[in-house]
DRENLUMDREN-979023 format. One record per residue (C-alpha): residue number from 0; residue in three letters; x, y, z. Coordinates in Angstrom, 3 decimals. Example, Ala and Ser with C-alpha at 12.3 -4.5 7.8 and 13.67 -1.06 7.14 Angstrom:
REC   num   residuo          u          v          w
REC     0       ALA     12.300     -4.500      7.800
REC     1       SER     13.670     -1.060      7.140
This chain:
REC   num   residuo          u          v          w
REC     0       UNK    -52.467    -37.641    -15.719
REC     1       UNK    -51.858    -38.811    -12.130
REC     2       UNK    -52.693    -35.868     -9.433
REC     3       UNK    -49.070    -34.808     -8.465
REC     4       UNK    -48.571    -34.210    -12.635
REC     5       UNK    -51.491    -32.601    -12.815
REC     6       UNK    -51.025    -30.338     -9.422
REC     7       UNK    -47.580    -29.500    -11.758
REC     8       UNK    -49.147    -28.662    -14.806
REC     9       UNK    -51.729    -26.201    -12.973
REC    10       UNK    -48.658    -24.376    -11.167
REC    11       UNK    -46.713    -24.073    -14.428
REC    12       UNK    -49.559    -22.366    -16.663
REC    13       UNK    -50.147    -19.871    -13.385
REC    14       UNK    -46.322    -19.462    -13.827
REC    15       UNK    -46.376    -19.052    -17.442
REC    16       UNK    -49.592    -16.799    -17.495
REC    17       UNK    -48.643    -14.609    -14.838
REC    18       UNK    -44.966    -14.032    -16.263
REC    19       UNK    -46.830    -13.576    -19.545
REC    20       UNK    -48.764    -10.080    -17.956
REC    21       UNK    -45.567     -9.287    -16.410
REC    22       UNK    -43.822     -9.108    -19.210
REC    23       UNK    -46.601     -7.222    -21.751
REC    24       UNK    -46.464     -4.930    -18.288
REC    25       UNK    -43.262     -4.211    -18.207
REC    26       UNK    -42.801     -3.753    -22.033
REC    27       UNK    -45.686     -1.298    -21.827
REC    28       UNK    -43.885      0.823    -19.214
REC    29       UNK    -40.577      0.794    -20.650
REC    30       UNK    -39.395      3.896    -22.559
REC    31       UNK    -36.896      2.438    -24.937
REC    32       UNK    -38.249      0.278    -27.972
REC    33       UNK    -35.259     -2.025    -28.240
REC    34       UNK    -35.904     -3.201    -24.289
REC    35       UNK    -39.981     -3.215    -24.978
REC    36       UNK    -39.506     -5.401    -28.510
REC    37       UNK    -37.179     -7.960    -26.189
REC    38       UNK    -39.754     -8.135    -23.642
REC    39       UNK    -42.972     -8.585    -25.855
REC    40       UNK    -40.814    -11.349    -27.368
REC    41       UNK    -40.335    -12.976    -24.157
REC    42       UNK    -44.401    -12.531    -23.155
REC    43       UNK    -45.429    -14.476    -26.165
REC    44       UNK    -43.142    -17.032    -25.388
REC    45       UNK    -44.347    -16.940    -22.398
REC    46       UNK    -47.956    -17.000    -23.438
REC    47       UNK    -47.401    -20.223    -25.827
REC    48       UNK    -46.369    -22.282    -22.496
REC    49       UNK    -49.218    -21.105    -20.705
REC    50       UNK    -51.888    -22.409    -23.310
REC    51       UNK    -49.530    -25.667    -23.659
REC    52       UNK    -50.383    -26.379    -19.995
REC    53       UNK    -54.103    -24.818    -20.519
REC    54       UNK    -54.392    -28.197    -23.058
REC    55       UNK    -53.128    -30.558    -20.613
REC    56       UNK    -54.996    -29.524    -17.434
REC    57       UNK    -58.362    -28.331    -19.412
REC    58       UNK    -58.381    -25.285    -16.846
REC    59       UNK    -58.317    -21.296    -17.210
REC    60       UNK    -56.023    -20.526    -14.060
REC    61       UNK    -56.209    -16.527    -13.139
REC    62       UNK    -52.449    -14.586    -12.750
REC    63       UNK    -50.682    -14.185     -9.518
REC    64       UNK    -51.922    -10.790     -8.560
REC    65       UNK    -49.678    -10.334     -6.107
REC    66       UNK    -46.479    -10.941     -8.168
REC    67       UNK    -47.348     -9.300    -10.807
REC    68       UNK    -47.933     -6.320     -8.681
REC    69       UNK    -44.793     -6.925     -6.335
REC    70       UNK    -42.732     -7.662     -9.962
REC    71       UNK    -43.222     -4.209    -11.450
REC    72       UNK    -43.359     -2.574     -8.278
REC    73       UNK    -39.691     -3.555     -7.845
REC    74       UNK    -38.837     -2.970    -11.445
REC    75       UNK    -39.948      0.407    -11.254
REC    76       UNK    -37.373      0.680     -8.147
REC    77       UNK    -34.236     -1.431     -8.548
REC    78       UNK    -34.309     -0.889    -12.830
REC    79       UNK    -34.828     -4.190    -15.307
REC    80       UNK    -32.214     -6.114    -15.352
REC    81       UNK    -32.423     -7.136    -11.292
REC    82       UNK    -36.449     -7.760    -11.516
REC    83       UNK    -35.898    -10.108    -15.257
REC    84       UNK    -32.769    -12.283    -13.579
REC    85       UNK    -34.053    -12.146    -10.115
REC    86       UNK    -37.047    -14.021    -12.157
REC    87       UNK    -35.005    -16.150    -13.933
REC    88       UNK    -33.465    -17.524    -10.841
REC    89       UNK    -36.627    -18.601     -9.016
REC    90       UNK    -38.764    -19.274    -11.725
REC    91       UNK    -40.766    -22.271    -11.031
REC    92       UNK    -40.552    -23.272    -14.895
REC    93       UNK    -37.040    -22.885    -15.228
REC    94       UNK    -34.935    -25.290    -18.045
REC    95       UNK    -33.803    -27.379    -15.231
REC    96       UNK    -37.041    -27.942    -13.566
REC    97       UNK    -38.667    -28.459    -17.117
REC    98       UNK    -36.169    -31.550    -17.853
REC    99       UNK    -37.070    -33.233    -15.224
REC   100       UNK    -40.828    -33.252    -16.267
REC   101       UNK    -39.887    -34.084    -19.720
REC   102       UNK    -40.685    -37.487    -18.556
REC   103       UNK    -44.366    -36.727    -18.262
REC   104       UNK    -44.530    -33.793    -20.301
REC   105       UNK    -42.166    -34.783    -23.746
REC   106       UNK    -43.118    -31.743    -25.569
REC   107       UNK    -41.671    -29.985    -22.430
REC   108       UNK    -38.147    -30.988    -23.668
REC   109       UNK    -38.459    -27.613    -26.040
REC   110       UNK    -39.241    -25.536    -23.345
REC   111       UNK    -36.279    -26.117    -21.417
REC   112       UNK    -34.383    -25.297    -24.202
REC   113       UNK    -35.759    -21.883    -24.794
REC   114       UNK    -35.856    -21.396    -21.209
REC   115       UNK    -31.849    -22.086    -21.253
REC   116       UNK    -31.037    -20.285    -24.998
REC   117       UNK    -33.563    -18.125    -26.145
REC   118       UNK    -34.542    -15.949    -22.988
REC   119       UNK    -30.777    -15.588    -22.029
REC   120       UNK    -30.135    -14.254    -25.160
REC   121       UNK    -33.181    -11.731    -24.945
REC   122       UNK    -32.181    -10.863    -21.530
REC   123       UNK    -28.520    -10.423    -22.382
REC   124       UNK    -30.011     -7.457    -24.844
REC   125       UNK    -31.901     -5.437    -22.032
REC   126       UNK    -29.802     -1.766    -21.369
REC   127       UNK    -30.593     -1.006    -18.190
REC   128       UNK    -29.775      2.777    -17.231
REC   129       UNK    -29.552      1.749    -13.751
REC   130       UNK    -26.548     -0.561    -14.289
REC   131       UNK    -24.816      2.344    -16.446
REC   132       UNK    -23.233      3.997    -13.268
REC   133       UNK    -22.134      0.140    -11.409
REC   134       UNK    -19.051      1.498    -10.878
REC   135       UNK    -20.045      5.473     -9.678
REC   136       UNK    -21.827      3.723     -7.106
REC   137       UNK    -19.306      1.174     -6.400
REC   138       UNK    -17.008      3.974     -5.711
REC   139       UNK    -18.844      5.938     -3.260
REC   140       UNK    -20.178      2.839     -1.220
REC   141       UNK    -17.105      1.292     -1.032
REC   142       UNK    -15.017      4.362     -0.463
REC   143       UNK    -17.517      5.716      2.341
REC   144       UNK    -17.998      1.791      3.976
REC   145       UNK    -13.764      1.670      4.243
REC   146       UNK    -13.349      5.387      5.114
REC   147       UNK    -16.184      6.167      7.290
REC   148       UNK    -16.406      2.553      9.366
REC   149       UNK    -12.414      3.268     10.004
REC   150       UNK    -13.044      6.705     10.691
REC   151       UNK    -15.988      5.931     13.248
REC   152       UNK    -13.601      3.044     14.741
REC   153       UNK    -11.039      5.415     15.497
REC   154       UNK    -12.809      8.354     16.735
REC   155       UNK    -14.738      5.684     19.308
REC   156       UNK    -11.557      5.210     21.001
REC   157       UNK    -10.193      8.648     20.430
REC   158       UNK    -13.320     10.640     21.548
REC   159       UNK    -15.651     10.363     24.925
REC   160       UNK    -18.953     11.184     23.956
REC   161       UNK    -20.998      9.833     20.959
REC   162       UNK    -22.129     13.284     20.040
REC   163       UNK    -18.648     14.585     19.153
REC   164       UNK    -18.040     11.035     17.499
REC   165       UNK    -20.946     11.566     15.476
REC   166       UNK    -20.173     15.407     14.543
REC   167       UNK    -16.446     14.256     13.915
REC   168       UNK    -17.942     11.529     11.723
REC   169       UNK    -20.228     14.001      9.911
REC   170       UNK    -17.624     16.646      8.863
REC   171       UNK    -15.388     14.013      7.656
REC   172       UNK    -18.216     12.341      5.842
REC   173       UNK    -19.718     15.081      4.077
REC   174       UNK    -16.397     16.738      3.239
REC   175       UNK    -15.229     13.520      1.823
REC   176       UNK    -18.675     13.041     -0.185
REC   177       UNK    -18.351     16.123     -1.856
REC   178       UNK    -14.634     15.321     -2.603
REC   179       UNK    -15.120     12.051     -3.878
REC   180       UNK    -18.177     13.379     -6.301
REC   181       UNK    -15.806     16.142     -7.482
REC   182       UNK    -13.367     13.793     -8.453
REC   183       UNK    -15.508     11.102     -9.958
REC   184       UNK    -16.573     14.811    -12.035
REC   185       UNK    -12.770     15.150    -13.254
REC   186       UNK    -11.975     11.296    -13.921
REC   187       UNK    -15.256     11.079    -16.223
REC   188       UNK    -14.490     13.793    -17.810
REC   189       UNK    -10.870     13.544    -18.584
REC   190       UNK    -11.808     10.184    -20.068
REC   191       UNK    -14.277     11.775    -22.300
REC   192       UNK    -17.180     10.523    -20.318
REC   193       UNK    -20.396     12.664    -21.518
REC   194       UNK    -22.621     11.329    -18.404
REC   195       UNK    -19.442     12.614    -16.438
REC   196       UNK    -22.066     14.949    -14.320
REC   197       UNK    -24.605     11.889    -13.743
REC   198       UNK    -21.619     10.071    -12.364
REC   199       UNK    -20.469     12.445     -9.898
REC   200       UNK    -24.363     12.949     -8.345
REC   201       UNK    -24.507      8.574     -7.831
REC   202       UNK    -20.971      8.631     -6.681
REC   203       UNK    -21.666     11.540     -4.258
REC   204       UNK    -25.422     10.571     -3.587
REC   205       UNK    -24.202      6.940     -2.519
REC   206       UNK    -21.240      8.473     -0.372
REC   207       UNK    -23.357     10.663      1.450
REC   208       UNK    -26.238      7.688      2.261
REC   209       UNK    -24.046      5.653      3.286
REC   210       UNK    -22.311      8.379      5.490
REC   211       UNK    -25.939      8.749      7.186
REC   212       UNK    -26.495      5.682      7.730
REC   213       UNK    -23.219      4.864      9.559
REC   214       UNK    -23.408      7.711     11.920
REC   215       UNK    -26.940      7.601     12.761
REC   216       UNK    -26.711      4.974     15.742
REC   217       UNK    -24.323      7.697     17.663
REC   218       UNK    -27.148      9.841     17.551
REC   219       UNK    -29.411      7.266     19.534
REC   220       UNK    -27.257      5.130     21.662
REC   221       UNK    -25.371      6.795     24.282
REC   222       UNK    -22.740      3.530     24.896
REC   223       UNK    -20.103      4.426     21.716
REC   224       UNK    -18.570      1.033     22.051
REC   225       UNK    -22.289     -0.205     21.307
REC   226       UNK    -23.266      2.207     19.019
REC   227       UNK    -19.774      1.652     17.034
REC   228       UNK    -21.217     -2.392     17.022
REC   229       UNK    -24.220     -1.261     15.382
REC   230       UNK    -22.025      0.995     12.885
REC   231       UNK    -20.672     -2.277     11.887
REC   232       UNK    -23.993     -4.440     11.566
REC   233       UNK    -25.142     -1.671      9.266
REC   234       UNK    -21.846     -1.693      7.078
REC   235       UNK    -22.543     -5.629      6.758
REC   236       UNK    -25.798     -5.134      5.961
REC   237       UNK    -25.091     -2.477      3.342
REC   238       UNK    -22.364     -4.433      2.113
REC   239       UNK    -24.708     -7.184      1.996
REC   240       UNK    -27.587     -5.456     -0.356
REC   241       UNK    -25.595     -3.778     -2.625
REC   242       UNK    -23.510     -6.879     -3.372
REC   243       UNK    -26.871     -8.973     -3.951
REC   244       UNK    -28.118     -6.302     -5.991
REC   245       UNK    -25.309     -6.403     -8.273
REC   246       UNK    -24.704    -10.354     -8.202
REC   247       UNK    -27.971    -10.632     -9.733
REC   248       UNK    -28.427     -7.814    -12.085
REC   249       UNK    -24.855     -8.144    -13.483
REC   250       UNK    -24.565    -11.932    -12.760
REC   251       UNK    -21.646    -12.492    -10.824
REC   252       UNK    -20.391    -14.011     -7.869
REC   253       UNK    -21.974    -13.225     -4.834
REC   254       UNK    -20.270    -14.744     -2.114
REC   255       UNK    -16.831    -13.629     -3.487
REC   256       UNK    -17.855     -9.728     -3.967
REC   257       UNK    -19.651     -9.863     -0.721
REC   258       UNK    -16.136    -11.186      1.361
REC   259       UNK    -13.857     -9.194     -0.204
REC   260       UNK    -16.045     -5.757      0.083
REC   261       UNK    -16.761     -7.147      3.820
REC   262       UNK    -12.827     -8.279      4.830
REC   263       UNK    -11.758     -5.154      3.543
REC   264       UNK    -14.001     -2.888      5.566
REC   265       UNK    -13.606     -4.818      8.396
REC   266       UNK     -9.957     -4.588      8.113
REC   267       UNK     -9.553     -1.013      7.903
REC   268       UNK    -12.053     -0.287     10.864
REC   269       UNK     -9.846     -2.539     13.025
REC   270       UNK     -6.767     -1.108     12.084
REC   271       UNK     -8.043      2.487     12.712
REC   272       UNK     -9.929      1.367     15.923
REC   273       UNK     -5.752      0.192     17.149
REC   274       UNK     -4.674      3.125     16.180
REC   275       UNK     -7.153      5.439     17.735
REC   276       UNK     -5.635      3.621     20.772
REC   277       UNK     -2.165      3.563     20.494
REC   278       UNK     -2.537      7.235     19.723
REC   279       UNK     -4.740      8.172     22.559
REC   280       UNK     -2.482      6.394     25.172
REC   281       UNK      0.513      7.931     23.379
REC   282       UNK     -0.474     11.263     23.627
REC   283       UNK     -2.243     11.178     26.476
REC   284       UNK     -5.702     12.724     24.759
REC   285       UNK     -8.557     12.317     26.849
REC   286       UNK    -12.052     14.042     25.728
């Protein structure tokens, strides 16, 4: 085995063995059997590549402590199904990346194909309770990004000083929160929804977030046509980590949810930042 193999095969069985304790970890931790017997499945798997490579380089190789760490630290926060396909996607061993070594490593040829069938299969099993309420969340980001960010746009040309922009922005965003969770209440139930209450708290609890978080930069900066720039850097960025969240968890297209969610906020907040305008010029409002 030259040494650039050889540095390969060492960096896949640290892969392999530190996916393997991530995996028993995260099995261990889980609460529901069906999501623990998929991921003890995938350890051992995991475990059989390791020793593979173990025969080839002749080496015991200790676990990335630091991923493993980092791994369930973030499972713990952002639920399963993100941490397991966040994985897959910048795995080091991946099928791909195992084809092209098949060349030096023929047995390797298997792997890739477990890599490509068998884990997505396991993977495609995993119910994660985070992803239950998607479209709660959805609702009240989405809602509070277009309402709020065309709210703030027109009250910035409407209103003088950033405190009564951001105590205008507040009432509206608050009383729209608890409207929006009240009616995410009354759609679950009416369609027979039994987690109908659970909906209305994410749909309210993401409003209300992202209502903070918008109006927060008229409390600091004192220049509302700055401050109302900053409103929209934190929309995009928003925008920007809730998307990625879902594009990987879900598996979907990033770039498309992310400029749609994006042009549409945008759009509104210009529109209402025109009209704020039009409206102050028209009736001559000046505070």
């Amino acid at each position: 085995m030259d040494s650039q193999s050889r540095k390969y095969a060492l960096s896949a069985q640290r892969t392999e063995l530190t996916e393997y304790h991530i995996y028993r970890e995260l099995a261990r931790r889980t609460r529901n059997t069906e999501n623990a017997d998929v991921l003890t499945s995938i350890a051992e798997q995991e475990k059989e590549h390791a020793d593979y490579w173990q025969t080839k380089t002749g080496e015991k190789v200790k676990p990335d402590q630091w991923r493993f760490y980092r791994t369930v630290f973030l499972a713990r926060i952002l639920g399963l199904s993100f941490v397991l396909r966040l994985m897959e996607k910048n795995e080091g061993t991946t099928a791909e990346n195992y084809s092209l070594q098949a060349e030096f490593f023929p047995e390797v040829a298997e792997f890739a194909k477990q890599e490509e069938q068998h884990e997505k299969e396991l993977l495609e099993m995993l119910e994660d309770k985070n992803l239950k309420f998607v479209g709660s969340i959805v609702l009240g980001l989405n809602d509070a990004l277009v309402e709020l960010t065309g709210a703030l746009a027109g009250f910035t040309l409407a209103l003088g000083d950033t405190r009564i922009i951001s105590l205008a922005g507040m009432v509206t965003g608050v009383s729209a929160a608890l409207s929006m969770a009240a009616s995410e209440f009354l759609s679950s139930k009416a369609e027979g929804n039994t987690k109908a209450r659970q909906a209305a708290v994410y749909t309210g609890i993401s409003y209300l977030v992202t209502v903070i978080l918008l109006i927060l930069p008229y409390f600091f900066v004192s220049n509302k046509f700055v401050a109302l720039g900053i409103v929209m850097a934190v929309a995009m960025f928003i925008i920007f980590c809730y998307n990625y969240y879902v594009s990987v968890a879900k598996d979907l297209n990033f770039k498309h949810r992310f400029l749609e969610m994006a042009v549409i906020s945008l759009g509104v907040a210009a529109f209402s930042f025109l009209l704020g305008f039009g409206l102050k010029s028209l009736l001559g409002v000046d505070l």
